[in-house]
C-alpha positions as CSV (number, residue, x, y, z in Angstrom):
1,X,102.2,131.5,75.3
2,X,102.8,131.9,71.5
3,X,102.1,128.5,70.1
4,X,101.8,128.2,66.2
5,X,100.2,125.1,64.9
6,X,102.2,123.8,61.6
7,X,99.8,120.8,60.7
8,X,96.7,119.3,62.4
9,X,95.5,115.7,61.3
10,X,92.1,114.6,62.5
11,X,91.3,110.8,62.7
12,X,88.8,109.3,64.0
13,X,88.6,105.6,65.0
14,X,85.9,103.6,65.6
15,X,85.6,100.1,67.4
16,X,82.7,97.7,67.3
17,X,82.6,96.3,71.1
18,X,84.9,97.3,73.7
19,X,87.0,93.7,74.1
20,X,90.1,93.4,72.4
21,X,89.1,91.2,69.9
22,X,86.4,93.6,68.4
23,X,86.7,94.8,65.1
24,X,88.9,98.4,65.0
25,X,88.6,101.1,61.8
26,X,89.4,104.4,61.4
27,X,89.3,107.1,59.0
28,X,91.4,110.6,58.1
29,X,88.8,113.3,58.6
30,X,91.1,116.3,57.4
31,X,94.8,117.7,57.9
32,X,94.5,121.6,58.9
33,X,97.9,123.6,58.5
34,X,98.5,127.2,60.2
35,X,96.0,129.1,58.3
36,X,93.6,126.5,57.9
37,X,93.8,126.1,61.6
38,X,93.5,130.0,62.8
39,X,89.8,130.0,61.0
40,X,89.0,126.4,62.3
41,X,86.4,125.5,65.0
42,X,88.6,123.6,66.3
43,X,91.3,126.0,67.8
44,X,88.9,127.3,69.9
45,X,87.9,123.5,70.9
46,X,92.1,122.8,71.7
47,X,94.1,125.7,72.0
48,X,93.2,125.7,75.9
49,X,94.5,122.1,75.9
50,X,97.5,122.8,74.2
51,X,98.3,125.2,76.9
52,X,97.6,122.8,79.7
53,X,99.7,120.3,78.2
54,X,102.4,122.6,78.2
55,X,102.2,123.5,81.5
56,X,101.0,120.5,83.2
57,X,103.7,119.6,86.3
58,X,104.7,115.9,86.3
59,X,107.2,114.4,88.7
60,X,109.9,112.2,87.2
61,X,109.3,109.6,90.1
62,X,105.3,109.8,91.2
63,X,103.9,109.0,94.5
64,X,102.2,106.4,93.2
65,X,102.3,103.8,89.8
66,X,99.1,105.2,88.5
67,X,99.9,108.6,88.3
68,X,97.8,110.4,85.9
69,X,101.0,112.4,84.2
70,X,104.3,110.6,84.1
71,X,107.4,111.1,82.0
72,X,108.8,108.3,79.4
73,X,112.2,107.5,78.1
74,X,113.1,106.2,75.1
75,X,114.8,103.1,75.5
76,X,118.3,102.0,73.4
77,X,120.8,99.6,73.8
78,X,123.6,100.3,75.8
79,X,126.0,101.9,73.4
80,X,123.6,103.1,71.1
81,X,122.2,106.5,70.4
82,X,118.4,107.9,69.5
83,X,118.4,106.9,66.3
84,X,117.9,103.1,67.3
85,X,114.4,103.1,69.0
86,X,111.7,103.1,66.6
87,X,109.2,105.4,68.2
88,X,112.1,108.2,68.4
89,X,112.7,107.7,64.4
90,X,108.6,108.1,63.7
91,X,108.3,111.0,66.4
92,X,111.2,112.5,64.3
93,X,109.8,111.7,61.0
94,X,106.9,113.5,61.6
95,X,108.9,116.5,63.3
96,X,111.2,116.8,60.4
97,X,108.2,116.0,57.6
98,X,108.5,119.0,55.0
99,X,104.9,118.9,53.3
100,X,101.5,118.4,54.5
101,X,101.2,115.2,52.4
102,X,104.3,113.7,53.8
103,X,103.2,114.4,57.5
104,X,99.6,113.2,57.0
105,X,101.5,109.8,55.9
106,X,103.4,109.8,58.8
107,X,100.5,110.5,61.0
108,X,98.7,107.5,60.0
109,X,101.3,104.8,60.3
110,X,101.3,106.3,64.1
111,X,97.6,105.8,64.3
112,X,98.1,102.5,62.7
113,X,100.4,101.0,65.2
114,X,97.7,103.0,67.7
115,X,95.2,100.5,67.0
116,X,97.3,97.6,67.1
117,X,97.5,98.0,71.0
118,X,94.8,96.1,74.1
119,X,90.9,97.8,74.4
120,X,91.4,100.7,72.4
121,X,88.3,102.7,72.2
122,X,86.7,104.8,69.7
123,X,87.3,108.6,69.8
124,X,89.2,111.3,68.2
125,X,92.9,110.6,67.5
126,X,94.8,113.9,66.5
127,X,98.1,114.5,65.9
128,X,99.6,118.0,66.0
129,X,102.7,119.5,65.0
130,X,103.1,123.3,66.2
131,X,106.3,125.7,67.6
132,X,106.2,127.5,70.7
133,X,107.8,130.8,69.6
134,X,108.0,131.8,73.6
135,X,111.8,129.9,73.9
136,X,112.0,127.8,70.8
137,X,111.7,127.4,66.6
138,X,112.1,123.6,66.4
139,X,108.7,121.9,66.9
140,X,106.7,120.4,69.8
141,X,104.3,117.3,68.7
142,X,101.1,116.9,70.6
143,X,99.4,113.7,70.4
144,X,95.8,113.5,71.8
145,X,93.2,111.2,72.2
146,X,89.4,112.1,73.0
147,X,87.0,109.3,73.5
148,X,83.4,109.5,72.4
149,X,80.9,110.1,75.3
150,X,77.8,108.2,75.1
151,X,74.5,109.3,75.7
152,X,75.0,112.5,74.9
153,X,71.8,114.8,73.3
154,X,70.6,118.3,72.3
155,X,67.9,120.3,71.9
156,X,66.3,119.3,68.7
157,X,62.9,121.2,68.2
158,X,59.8,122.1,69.6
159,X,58.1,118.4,68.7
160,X,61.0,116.0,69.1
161,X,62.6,118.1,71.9
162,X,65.8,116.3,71.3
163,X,68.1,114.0,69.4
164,X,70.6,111.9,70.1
165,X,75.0,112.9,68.8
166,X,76.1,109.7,67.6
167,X,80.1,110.8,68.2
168,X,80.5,113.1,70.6
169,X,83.7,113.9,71.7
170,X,84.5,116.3,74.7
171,X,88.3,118.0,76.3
172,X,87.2,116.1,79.7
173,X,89.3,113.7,80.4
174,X,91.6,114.2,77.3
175,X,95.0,111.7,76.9
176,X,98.0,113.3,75.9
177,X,101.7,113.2,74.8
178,X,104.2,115.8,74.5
179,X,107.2,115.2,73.1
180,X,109.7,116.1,73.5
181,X,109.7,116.6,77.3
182,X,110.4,120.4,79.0
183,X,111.4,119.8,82.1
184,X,111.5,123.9,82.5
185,X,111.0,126.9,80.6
186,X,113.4,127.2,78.1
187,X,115.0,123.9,78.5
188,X,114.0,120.6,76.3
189,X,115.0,116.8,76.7
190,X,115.0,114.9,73.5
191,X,114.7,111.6,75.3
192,X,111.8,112.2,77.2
193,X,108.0,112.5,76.5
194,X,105.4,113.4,78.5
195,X,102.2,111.4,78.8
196,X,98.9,112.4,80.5
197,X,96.3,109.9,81.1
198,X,93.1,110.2,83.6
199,X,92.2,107.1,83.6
200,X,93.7,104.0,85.2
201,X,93.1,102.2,81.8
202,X,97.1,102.4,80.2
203,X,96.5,102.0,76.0
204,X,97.4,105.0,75.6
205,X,100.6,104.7,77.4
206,X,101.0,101.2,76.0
207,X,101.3,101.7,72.2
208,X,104.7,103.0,72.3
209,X,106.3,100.1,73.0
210,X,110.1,101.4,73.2
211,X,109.4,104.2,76.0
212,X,109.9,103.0,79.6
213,X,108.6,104.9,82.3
214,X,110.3,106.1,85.6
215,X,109.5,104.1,88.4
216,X,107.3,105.4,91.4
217,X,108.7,107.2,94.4
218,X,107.8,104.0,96.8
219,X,110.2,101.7,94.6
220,X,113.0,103.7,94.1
221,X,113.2,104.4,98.1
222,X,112.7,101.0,98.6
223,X,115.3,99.8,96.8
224,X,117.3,102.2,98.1
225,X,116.6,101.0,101.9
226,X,117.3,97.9,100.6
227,X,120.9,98.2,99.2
228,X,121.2,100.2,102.6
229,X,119.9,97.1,104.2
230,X,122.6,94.7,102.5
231,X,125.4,97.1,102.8
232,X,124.5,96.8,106.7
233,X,125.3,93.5,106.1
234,X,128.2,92.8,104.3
235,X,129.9,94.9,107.2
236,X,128.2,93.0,109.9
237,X,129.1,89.8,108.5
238,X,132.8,90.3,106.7
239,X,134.7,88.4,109.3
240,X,132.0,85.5,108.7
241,X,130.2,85.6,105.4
242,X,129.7,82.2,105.0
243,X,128.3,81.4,108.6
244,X,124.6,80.0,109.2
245,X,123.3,83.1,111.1
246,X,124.4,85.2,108.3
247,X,122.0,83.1,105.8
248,X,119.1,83.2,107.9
249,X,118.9,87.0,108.3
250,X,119.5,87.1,104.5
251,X,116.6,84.9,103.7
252,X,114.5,87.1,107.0
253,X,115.6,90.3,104.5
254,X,114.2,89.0,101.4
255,X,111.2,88.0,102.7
256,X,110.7,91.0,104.7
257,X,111.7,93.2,101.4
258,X,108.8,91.0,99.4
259,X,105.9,91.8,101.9
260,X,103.3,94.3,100.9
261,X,102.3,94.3,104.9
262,X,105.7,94.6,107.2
263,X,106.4,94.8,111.1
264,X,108.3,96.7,112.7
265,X,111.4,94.8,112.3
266,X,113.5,96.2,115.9
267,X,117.1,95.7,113.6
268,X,118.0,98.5,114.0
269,X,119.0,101.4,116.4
270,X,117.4,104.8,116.6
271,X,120.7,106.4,115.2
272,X,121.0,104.2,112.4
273,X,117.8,104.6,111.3
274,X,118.4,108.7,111.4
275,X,121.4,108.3,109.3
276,X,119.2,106.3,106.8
277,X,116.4,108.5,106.8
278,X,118.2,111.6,106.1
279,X,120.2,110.2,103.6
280,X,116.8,109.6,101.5
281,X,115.3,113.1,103.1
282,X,118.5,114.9,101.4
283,X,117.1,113.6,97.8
284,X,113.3,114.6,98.6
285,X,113.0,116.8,101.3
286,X,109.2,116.5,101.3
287,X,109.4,112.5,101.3
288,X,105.8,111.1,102.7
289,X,105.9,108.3,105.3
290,X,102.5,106.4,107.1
291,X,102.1,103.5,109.2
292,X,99.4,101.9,110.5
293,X,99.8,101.3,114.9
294,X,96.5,98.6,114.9
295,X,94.1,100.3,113.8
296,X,94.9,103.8,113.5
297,X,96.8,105.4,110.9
298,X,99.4,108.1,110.9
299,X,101.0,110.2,108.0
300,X,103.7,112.6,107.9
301,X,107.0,113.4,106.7
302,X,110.0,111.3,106.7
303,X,112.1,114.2,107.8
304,X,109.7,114.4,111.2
305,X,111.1,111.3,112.4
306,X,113.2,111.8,115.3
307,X,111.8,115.4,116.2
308,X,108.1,115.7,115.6
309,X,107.6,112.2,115.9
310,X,108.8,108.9,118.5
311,X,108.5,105.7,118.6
312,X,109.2,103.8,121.5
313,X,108.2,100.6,123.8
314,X,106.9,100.5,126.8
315,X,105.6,98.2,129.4
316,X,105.6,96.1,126.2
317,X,103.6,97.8,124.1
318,X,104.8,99.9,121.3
319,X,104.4,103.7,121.6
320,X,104.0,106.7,118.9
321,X,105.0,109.5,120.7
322,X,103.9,112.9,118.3
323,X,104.4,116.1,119.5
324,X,103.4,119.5,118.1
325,X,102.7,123.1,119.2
326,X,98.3,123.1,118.7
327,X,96.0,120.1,117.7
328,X,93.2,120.6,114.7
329,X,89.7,118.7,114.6
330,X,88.0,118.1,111.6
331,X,84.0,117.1,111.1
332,X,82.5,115.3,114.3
333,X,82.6,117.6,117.4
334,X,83.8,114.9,120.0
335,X,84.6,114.8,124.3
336,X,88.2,114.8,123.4
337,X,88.1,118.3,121.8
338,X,87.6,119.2,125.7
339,X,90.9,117.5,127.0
340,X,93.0,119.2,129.4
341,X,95.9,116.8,128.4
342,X,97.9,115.5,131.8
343,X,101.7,115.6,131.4
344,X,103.4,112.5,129.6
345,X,105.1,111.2,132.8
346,X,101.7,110.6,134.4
347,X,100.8,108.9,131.5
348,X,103.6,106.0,131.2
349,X,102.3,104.3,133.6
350,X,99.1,103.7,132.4
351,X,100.7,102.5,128.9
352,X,100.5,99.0,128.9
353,X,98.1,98.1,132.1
354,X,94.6,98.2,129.8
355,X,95.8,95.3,127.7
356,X,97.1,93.5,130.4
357,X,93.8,93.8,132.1
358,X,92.2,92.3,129.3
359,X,94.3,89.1,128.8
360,X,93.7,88.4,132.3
361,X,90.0,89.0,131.9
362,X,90.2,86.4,129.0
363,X,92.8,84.5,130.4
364,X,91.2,84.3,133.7
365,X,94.1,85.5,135.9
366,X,97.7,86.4,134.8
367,X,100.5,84.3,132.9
368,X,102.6,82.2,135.4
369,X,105.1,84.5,136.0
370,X,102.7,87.8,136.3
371,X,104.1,90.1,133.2
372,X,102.2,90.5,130.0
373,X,103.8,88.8,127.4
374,X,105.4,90.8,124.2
375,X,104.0,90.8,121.2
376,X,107.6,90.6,119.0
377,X,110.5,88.5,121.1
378,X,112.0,89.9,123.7
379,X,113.2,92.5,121.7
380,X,117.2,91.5,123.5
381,X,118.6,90.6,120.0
382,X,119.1,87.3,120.8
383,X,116.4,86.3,118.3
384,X,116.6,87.4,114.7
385,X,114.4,90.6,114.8
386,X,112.9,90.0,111.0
């Protein structure tokens, strides 16, 4: 990878206290430019960074909201092009700066409006401005953040045996941006940064305050299933829209929509619920899907629904049927490992007969008309099944 570094500016901030209101300097330490940098002790400190930067895979909608690596937009009116947002214009200000005194000026209004953001902490602040001669000659800026690491000592000498580094800084845990974004080799989007960030703390994601960021994977599906859900809907109820019913399993929607823990709703039929799936499987072929039967918890593939696993009721209990070619144990050696399983037909009818034997030992006998009552309606449709 043949990146040449252009400029280099070191800053360093300091911060007395960790809350937000403590007191926040920081200082220019020194701005390097190609040559300066080539001889510098720190190249061989950052030039592995750089590299992992570069190369470091980020998905445009992550598995989760705290992903450590996420990529940013820069937001603008509708109408309005990349010369509205203001962290675009300083981003491009400092790409575009045509002297080393011009760019370290640039470089510390960024690290000004750094410090301006919630529990900043003291470390390294450097800004970097360097070309990646592999597929490009317009520059890539790198902005990186290294926080000091307390308690950190050396070897001192044979009578104090060691001293304490008052500002220590180390590549662990390093916070990044890249901008602008390359989604692939070769190929560069001037709207998009990207952002890395260990930690769940987000200053460092924070201080650019015109960059959104795409939304996780969970949220987009869900609100896909959702406008699924009210398409569903408007079809079932376009001879009636205004009708009673039709408001109650609206209001049933939202507040099933809303709920961080949901039930199995029984809405709607195993075919429908195919169509669904494939239609968001089509999008991410490797979409993840758990849920939780009681106490046990399964996780698999979205795409395995319907062939490698079932779900199913009986004797009014709800079933997971999942089905495979071999079974794998991990840790604890257990009795089950020894299983010669019995064929699923012989098992049916024993689905359903434990609980039941348990309400009646609570219960002292069975209900009045001797069948153990559901747990969710009687799953007819009669009922509204949110």
């Amino acid at each position: 990878m043949d990146l040449r570094m252009e400029y280099l500016s070191f800053f360093v901030i300091v911060t007395d206290g960790e809350d937000s209101g403590s007191s926040r300097r920081y200082k220019h330490y020194q701005t390097l430019d190609g040559e300066d940098y080539e001889d510098s002790e720190i190249k061989r400190f950052l030039d592995g960074e750089f590299k992992r930067i570069i190369k470091r895979k980020v998905e445009r909608n992550p598995n989760t909201e705290n992903a450590p690596t996420k990529i940013g937009r820069f937001m603008v009116e509708p109408g309005y092009e990349l010369g509205s947002n203001q962290n675009f214009n300083l981003f491009q200000r400092l790409r575009d700066a045509d002297g080393k005194e011009r760019y370290i000026g640039i470089a510390d209004e960024l690290v000004h409006i750094y410090l301006d953001t919630s529990a900043v902490r003291g470390g390294a602040f450097i800004v970097a401005r360097a070309t990646l001669h592999t597929f490009f000659n317009e520059p890539f800026l790198f902005l990186l953040k290294c926080d000091f690491e307390p308690n950190i000592a050396r070897i001192a000498d044979e009578r104090n045996l060691i001293s304490q580094v008052e500002m220590a800084i180390s590549a662990r845990s390093i916070k990044s941006i890249q901008y602008p974004h390359m989604p692939e080799d070769g190929m560069l989007e001037h709207w998009e940064l990207k952002i890395h960030q260990a930690s769940h703390a987000r200053y460092f994601e924070d201080f650019l305050r015109f960059v959104s960021y795409e939304k996780p994977l969970p949220a987009v599906m869900g609100e896909q299933v959702l406008g699924m859900v009210q398409q569903f809907m408007e079809d079932k109820w376009q001879d009636d829209p205004e009708s009673h019913q039709r408001r109650e399993e609206e209001n049933a929607i939202e507040i099933w929509a809303n709920s961080d823990k949901r039930d199995l709703q029984e809405y709607w039929s195993h075919e429908q619920v195919a169509a669904a799936s494939a239609a968001l499987v089509e999008q991410k072929p490797d979409l993840s899907f758990s849920f939780k039967l009681d106490e046990m918890t399964v996780k698999g593939k979205l795409a395995d629904f319907g062939t490698a696993f079932h779900f199913a009721k009986h004797n009014g209990r709800y079933v997971v049927v999942l089905e495979g070619d071999s079974f794998q144990f991990d840790k604890g050696m257990s009795p089950v490992e020894l299983l010669q399983p019995p064929d699923l037909t012989e098992l049916l009818d024993e689905i359903g007969t434990h609980r039941k034997q348990q309400e009646d030992a609570y219960a002292g006998g069975e209900s009045e008309d001797g069948a153990a009552e559901k747990p969710n309606g009687d799953g007819n449709g009669s009922d509204v099944p949110w």
